[in-house]
C-alpha positions as CSV (number, residue, x, y, z in Angstrom):
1,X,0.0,0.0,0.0
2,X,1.2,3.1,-1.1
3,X,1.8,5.9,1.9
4,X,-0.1,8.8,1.9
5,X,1.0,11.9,0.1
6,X,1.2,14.7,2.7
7,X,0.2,18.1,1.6
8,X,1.8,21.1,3.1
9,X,-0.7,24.4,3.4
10,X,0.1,27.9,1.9
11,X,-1.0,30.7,4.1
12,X,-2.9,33.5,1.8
13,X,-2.9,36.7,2.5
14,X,-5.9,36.9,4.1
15,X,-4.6,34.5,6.3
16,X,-6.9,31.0,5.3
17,X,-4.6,28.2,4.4
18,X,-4.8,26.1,0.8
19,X,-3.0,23.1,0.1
20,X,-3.1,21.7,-3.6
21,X,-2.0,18.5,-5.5
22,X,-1.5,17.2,-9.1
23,X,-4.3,14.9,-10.3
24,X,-2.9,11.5,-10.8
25,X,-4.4,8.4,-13.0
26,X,-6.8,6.1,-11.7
27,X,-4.1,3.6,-11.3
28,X,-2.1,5.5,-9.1
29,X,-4.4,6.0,-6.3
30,X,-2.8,8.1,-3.3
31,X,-4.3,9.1,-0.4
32,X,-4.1,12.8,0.7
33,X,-3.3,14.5,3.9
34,X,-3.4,17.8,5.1
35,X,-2.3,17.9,9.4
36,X,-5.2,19.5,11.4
37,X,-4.4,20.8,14.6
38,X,-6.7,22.3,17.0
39,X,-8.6,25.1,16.7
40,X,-6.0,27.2,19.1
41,X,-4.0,30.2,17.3
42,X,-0.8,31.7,19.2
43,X,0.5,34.6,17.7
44,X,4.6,34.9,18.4
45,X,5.6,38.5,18.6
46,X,9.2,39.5,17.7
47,X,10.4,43.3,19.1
48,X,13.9,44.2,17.6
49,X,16.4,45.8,19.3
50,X,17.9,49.9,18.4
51,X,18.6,50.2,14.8
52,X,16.7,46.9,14.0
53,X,13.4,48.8,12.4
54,X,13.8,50.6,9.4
55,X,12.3,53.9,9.8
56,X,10.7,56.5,7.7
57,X,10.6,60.5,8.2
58,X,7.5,61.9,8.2
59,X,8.5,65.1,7.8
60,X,11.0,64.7,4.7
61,X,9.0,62.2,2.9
62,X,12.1,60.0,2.6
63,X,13.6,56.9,4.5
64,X,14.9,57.6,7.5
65,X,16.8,54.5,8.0
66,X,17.7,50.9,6.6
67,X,19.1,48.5,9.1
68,X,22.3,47.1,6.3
69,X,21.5,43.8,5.7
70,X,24.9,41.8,4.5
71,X,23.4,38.3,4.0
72,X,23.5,38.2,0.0
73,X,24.9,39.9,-2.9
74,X,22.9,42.6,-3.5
75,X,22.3,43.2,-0.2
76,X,25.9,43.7,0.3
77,X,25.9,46.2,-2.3
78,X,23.0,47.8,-0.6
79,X,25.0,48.1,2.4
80,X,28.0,49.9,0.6
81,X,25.4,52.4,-0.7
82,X,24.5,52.6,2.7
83,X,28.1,53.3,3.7
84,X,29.0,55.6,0.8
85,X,26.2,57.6,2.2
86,X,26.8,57.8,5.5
87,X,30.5,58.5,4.4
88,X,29.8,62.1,2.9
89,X,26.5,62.4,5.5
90,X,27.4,65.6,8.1
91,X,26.1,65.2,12.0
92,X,23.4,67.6,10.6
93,X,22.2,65.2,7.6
94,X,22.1,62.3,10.1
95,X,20.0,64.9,13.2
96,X,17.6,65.7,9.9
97,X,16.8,62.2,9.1
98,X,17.0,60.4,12.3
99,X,14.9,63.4,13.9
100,X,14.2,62.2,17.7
101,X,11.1,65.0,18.1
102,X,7.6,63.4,18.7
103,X,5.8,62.4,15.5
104,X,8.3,63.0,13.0
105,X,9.7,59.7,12.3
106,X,7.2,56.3,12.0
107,X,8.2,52.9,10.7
108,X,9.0,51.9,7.1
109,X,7.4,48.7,6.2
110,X,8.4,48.2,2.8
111,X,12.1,46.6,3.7
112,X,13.1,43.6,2.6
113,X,11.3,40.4,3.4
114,X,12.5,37.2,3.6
115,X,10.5,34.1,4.6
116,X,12.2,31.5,1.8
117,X,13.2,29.4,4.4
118,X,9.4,29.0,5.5
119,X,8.4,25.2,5.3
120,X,4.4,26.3,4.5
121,X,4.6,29.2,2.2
122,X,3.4,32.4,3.2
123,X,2.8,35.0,0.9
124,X,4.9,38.4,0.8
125,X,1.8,40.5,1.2
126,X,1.1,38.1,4.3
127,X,4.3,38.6,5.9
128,X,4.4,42.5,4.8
129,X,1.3,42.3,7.0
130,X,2.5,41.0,9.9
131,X,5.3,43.4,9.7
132,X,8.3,41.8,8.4
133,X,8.7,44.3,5.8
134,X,9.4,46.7,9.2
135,X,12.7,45.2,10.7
136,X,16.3,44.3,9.6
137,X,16.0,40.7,7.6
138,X,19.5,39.6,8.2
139,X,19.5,39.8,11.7
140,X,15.8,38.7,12.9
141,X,14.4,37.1,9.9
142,X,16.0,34.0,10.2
143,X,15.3,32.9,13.6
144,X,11.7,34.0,12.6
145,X,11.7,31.6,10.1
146,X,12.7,28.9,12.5
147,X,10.2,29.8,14.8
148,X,7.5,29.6,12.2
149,X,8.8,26.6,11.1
150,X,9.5,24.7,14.2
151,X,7.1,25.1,16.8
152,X,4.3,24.3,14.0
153,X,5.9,20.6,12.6
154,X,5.9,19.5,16.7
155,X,4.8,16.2,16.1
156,X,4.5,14.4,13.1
157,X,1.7,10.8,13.4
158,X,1.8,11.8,17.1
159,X,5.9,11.0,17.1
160,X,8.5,13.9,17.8
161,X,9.5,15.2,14.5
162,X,12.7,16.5,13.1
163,X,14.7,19.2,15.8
164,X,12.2,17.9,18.3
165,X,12.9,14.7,18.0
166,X,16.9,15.4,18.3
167,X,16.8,17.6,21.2
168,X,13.4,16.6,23.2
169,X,16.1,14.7,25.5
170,X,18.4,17.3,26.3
171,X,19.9,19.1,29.4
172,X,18.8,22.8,28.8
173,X,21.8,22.9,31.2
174,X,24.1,21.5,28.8
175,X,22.8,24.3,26.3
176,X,23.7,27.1,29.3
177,X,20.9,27.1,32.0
178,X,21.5,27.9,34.9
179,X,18.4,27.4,36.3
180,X,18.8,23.3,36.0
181,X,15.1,22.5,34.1
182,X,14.3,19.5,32.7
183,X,14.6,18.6,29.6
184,X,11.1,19.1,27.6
185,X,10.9,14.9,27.1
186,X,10.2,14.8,31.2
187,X,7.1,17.4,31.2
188,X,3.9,16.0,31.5
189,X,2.0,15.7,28.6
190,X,0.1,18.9,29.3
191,X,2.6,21.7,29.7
192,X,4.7,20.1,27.0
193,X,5.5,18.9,23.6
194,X,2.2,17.7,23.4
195,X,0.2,20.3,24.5
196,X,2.5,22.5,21.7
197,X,1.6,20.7,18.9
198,X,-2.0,21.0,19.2
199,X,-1.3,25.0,19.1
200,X,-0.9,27.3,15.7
201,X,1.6,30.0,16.0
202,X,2.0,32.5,14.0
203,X,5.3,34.7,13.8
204,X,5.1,38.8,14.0
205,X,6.8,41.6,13.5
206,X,6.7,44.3,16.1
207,X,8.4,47.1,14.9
208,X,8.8,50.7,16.4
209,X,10.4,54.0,16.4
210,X,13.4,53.3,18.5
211,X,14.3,57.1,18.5
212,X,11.0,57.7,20.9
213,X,11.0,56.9,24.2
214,X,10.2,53.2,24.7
215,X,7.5,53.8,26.3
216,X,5.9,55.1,23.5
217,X,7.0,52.2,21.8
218,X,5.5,49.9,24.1
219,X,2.0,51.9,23.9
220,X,2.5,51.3,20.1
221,X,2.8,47.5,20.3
222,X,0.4,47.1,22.2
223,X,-2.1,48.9,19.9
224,X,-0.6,47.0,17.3
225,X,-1.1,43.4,19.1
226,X,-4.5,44.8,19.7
227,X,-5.9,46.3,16.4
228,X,-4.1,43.7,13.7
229,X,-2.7,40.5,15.4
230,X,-5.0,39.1,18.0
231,X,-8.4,40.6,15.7
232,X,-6.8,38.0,12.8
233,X,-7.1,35.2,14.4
234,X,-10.5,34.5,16.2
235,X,-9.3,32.1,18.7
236,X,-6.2,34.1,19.7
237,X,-6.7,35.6,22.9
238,X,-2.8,36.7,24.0
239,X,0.6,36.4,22.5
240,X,3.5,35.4,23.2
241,X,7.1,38.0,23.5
242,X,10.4,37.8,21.7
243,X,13.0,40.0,21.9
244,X,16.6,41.0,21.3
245,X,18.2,44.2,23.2
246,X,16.5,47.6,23.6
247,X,13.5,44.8,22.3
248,X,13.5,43.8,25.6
249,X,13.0,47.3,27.4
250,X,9.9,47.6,25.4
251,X,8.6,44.6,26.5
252,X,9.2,45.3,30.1
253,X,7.4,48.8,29.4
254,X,4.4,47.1,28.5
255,X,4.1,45.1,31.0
256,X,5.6,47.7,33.8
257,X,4.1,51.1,32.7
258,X,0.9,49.6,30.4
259,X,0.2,46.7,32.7
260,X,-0.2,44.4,29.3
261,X,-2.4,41.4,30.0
262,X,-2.7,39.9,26.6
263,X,0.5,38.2,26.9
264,X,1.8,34.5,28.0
265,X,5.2,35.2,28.4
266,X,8.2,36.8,27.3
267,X,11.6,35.7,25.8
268,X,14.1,38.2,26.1
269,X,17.6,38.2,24.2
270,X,20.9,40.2,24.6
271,X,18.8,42.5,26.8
272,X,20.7,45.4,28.5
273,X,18.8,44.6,31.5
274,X,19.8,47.9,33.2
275,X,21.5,49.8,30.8
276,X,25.4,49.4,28.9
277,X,28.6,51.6,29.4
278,X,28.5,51.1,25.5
279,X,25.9,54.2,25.3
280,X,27.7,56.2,27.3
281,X,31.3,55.5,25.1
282,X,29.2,56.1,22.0
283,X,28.0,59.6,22.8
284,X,31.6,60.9,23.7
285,X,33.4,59.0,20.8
286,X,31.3,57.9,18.5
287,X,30.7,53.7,17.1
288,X,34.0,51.7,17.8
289,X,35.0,48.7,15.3
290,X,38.4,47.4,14.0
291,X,39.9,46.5,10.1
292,X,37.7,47.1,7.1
293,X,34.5,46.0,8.3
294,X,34.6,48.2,11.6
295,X,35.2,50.9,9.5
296,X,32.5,50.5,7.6
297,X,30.6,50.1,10.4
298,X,31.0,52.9,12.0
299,X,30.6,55.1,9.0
300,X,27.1,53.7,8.9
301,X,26.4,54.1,12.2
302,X,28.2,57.3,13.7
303,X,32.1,57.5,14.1
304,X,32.4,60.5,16.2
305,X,30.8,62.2,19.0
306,X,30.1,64.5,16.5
307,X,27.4,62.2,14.7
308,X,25.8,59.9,17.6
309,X,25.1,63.0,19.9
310,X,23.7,65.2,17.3
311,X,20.8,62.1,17.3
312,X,21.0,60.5,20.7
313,X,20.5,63.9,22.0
314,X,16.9,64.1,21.6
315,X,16.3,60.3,21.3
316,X,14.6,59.2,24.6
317,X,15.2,55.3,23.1
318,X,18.9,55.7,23.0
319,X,19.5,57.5,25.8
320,X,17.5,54.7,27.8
321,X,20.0,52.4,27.1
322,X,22.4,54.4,29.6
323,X,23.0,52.7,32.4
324,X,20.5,52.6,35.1
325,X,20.8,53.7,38.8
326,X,20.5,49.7,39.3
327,X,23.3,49.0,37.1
328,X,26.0,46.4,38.4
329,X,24.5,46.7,42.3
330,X,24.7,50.8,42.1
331,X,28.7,50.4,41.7
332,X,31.0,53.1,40.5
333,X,31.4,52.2,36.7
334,X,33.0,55.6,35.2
335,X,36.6,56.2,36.0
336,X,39.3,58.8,35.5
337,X,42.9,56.4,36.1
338,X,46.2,56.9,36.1
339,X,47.9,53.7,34.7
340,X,50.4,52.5,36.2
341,X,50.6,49.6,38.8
342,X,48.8,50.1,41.0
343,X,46.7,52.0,39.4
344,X,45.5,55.3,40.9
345,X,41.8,56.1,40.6
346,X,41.1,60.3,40.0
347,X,37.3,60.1,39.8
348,X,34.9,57.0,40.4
349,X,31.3,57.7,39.5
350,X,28.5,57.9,40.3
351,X,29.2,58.4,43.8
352,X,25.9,58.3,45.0
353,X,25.0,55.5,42.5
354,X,22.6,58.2,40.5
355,X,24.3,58.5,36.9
356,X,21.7,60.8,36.1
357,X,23.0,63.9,38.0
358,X,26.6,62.6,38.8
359,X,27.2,61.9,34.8
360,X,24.4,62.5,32.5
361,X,23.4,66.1,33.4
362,X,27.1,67.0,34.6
363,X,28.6,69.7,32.2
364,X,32.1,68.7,33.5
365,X,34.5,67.2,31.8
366,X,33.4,63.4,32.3
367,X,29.8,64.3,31.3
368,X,27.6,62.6,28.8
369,X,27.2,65.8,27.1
370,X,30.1,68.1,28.6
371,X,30.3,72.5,28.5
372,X,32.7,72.3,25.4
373,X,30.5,69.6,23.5
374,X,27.2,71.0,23.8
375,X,28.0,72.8,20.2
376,X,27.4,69.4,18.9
377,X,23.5,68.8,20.1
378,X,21.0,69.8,17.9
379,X,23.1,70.8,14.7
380,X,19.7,71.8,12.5
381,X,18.3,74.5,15.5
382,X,15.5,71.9,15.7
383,X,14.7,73.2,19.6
384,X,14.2,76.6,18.1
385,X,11.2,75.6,17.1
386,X,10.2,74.3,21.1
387,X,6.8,75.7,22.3
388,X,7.2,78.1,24.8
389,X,6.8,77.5,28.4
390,X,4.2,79.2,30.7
391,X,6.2,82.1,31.9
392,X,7.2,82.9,27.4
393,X,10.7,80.8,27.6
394,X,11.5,78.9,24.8
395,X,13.9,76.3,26.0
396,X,17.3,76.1,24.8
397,X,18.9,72.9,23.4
398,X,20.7,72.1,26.6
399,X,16.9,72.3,28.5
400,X,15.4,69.9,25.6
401,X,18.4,67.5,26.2
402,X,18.6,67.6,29.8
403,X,14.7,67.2,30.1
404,X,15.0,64.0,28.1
405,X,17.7,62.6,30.8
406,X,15.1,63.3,33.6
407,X,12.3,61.5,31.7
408,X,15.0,58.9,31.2
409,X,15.3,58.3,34.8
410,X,12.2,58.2,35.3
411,X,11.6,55.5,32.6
412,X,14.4,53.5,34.3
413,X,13.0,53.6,37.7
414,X,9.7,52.1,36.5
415,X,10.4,49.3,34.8
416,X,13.6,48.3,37.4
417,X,11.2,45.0,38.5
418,X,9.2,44.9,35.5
419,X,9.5,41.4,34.4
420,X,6.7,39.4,32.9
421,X,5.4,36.3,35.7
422,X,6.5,33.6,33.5
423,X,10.0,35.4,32.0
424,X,13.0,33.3,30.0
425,X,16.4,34.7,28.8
426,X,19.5,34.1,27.1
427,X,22.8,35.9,26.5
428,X,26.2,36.0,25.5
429,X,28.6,35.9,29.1
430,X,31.5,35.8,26.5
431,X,34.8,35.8,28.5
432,X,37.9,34.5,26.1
433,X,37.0,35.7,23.0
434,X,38.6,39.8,22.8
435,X,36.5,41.2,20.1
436,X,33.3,39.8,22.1
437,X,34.4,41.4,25.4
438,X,32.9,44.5,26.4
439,X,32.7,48.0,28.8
440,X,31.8,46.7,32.3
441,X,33.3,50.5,33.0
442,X,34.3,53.2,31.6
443,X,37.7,54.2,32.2
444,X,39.2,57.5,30.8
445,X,43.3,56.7,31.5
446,X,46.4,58.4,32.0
447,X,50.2,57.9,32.1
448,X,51.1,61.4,33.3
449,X,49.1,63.6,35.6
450,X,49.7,67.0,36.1
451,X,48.8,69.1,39.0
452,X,45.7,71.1,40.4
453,X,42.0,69.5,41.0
454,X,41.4,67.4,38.0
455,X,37.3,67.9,39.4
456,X,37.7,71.6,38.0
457,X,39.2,71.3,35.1
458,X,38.5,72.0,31.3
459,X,38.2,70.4,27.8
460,X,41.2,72.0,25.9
461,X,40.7,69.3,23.1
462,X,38.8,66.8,22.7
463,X,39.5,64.7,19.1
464,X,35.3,63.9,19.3
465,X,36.6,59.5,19.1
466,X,37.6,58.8,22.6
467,X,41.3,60.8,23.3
468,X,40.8,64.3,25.2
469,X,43.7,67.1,26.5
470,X,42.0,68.8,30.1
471,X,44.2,71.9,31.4
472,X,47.6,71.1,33.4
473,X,48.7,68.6,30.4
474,X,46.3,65.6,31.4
475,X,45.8,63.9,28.6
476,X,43.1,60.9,28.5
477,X,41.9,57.9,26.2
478,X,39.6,55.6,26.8
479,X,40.6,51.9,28.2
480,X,39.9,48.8,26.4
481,X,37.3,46.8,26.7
482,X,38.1,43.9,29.1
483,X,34.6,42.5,30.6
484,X,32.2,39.3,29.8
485,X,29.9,40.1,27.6
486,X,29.0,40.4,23.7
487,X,30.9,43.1,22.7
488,X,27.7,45.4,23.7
489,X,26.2,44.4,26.8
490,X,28.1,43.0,29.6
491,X,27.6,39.9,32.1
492,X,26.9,42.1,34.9
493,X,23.5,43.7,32.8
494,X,22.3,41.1,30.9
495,X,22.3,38.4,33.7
496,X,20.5,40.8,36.0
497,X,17.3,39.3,35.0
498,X,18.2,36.3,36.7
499,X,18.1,38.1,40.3
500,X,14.3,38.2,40.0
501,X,11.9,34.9,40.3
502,X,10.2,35.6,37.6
503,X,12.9,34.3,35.6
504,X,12.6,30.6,34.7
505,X,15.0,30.0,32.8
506,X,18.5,31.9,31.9
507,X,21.3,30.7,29.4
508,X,24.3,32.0,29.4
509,X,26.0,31.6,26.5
510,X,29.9,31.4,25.8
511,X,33.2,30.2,27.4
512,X,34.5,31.1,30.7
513,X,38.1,32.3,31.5
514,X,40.4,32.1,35.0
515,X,39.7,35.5,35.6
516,X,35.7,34.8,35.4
517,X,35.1,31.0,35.6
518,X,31.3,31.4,36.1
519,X,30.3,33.8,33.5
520,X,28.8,31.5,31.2
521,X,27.2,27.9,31.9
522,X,28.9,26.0,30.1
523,X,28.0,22.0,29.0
524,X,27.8,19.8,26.4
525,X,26.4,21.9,23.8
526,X,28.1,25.4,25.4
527,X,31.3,24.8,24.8
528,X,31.9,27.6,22.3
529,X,32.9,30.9,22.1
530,X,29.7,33.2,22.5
531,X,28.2,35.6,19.5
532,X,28.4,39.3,19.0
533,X,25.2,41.2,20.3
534,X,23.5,42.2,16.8
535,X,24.2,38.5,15.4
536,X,22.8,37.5,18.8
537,X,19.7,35.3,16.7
538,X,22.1,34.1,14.3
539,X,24.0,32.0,16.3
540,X,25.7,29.3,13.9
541,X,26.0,26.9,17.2
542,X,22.2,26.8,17.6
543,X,22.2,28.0,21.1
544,X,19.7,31.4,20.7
545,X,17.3,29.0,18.5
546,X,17.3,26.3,21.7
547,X,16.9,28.4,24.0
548,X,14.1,30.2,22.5
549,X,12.3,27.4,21.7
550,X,12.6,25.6,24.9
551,X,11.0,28.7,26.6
552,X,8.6,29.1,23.9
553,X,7.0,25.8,24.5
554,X,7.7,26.3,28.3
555,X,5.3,29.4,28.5
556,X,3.2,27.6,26.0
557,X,1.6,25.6,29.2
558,X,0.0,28.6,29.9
559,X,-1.9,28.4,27.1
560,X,-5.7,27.0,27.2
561,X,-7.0,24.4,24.9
């Protein structure tokens, strides 16, 4: 007897699903089967992190921004266009596209899609729908595809089927858990593989303006969860989280500042739990990167003070990204040191473990936005155009910028414990690897000090990539990375989630070292050097994609029949 033929569906763009076959001769009679599963729809929402949704500028009528996409020909030489541009682009180019003020910029949802990795083929106006069009395709695309592909293919004639059936068994320890649950083979039928495979999911989009504060983001994925995914699916009632960096902040918003209930759970990625030294490096010198393809990068994405402050200035979303008043148990993590051995520590901040006023708003020389740099906020005058107060004032730059570092601490403050009931994450606690180690602190260093109170002194130069000259002949640059992390984030953010029971699950990803022997959990199948924070979804050793779907079908119990 001849096996039946099974038929794969196509999803339409009105979402029903087809499946078709060839007619065959009445001597080759084949049965035909087309896998049913319950009625149950779960939509899977993916939030990107900073950079990772293409925007468009509402007030220009022009795109905004492309996240450079690398992963085939063409889009390689997309990206040099991209890097050609952003060659001969001033600071003022990149402030009048990238414009941080409310309402100018929205999301650009004609990007390139992917999706030809899909098992069950879904139709480019389908996933333009569902806002893949919105977010960078080399970077989230693929691990979207996986999820669509994976967590719908379970079971196949009630047997585990293909990755299923070769990882049902394992450790998640061996894959980097530290939290020590079991492997998804030992759950009871209902909060398991099982109950998964009777569920549809469907994989979104969720992009936003990530120069806007992310709390407006969160307000804006929530509408969007609300108005166009849960309405297209009539048994959907929630959905479930996915995110990778600033993604994550987002998340926490809606759930911490919008008290979100239509979700399950949520899966964060390479979150800066509270916050990354990286912001703080990038406002004063600009985007870091070694060789060719550093270069490149940071053309693209800002290689001086000059460029990143003229748009981080007035971009709530960036500026979040500072580290918190929680960050690293409210240690000092900006230095002034004189090198040498030992070492001789001139400033240690904050000193009151609040960033905000001890750093951020400080015009001194170890400021955020320092006296001699404020020249290079707000290069097109935009805050000229700021309403007037009650008393007639129009603010000045400086009041627009340091307004946005009060609502920033404000933002960090209320989402400090927000963290979904049923929470998973995974990360990159990298600590071999040099190019994947990253800015636990800041450190501005010195092999010659001069003489007076370095706390008084001036800017007499300042190169706008990372090398300053202060009065008495300091001269400082910064220090090399040297922490656990993924080049962006370090250990001591990203792991943060796991001080809070709301965690179940946390992998830590990478290889350990003698100085830090428990960064990562390492095992079996975590035995590897860790990834780099944007490629965090792209990992080639298949950790991100276990991990994610391990939690996926772990929050998946909470899901009704």
């Amino acid at each position: 007897m001849i096996d039946p033929l099974k038929l794969y569906t196509t999803i339409n763009a009105d979402g029903t699903r087809t499946a078709s076959s060839t007619m065959s001769s009445s001597e080759h009679q084949q049965e035909k089967e087309i896998g049913v599963k319950s009625n149950k729809v779960v939509p899977i929402v993916f939030i990107p992190g900073i950079m990772g949704t293409n925007l468009w500028n509402n007030r220009t009528k022009k795109i905004a921004w492309i996240a450079p996409n690398t992963d085939t020909v063409l889009a390689s030489v997309a990206a040099v266009g991209s890097f050609l541009s952003a060659l001969f682009s001033s600071a003022k180019d990149r402030q009048n596209d990238l414009d941080g003020r409310e309402g100018m910029v929205s999301v650009y949802e004609d990007g390139p899609i992917g999706g030809g990795g899909l098992k069950e083929e879904i139709s480019k106006d389908e996933l333009k729908r569902r806002g893949w069009g919105g977010i960078m395709r080399s970077a989230y695309h693929p691990i979207m595809e996986s999820i669509q592909n994976e967590m719908n293919s379970v079971m196949l004639e009630n047997k585990l089927n293909g990755w299923w059936h070769d990882h049902a068994d394992h450790s998640p320890a061996e894959w980097g858990d530290w939290n020590d649950n079991p492997p998804l083979s030992q759950l009871p039928d209902e909060q398991g593989l099982k109950h998964a495979a009777e569920i549809r999911y469907e994989v979104w989009a969720g992009g936003y303006n990530w120069l806007q504060s992310n709390d407006d983001s969160a307000s804006d994925i929530i509408k969007f969860i609300d108005n166009t995914v849960l309405p297209s699916y009539e048994s959907a009632e929630k959905v479930i989280i996915v995110t990778h960096s600033m993604g994550g902040l987002v998340a926490r918003a809606m759930i911490g500042l919008h008290n979100c209930e239509q979700i399950y759970g949520v899966i964060h990625g390479a979150m800066p739990a509270t916050g990354a030294p990286a912001a703080y490096r990038r406002i004063r010198a600009g985007f870091e990167g070694a060789g060719a393809t550093g270069f490149i990068a940071r053309q693209i994405l800002g290689p001086s003070a000059a460029e990143t402050t003229a748009v981080l200035a007035f971009s709530r979303g960036g500026l979040e990204l500072l580290p918190s008043k929680e960050y690293d148990n409210k240690q000092p993590w900006l230095f002034a040191r004189k090198t040498g051995t030992p070492s001789e520590n001139l400033i240690a901040l904050p000193k009151s473990g609040d960033p905000y006023n001890d750093i951020y708003l400080s015009k001194k020389w170890w400021g955020l936005v320092p006296e001699e740099n404020e020249k290079l906020i707000d290069p097109n005058a935009f805050s000229e155009a700021e309403t007037k107060d009650e008393w007639g004032f129009t603010p000045t730059k400086r009041d627009v910028f340091e307004e946005n570092i009060l609502k920033v601490a404000d933002f960090h403050e209320s989402i400090k414990k927000a963290y979904h009931t049923y929470t998973y994450v995974h990360y990159s606690g990298e600590a071999q690897e040099l190019e994947l180690l990253t800015w636990k602190d800041i450190i501005w260093r010195s092999d010659w000090i001069g003489w007076g109170d370095i706390n008084e002194f001036k800017i007499t130069k300042d190169d706008s990539t990372g090398t300053i000259e202060l009065d008495a002949g300091y001269k400082f640059t910064f220090a090399p990375k040297y922490s656990p992390g993924d080049g962006t984030v370090p250990l001591c953010s990203s792991a943060s989630s796991r001080d809070f029971p709301t965690t179940h699950a946390a992998f830590a990803h990478g290889k350990n070292s003698t100085l830090h022997p428990a960064a990562c959990r390492q095992g079996i199948y975590n035995n590897s050097t860790g990834y780099e924070h944007q490629s965090a979804y792209n990992d080639t050793k298949g950790r991100t994609l276990f991990a994610t779907l391990y939690s996926i079908v772990r929050v998946s119990q909470h899901v009704k029949p």
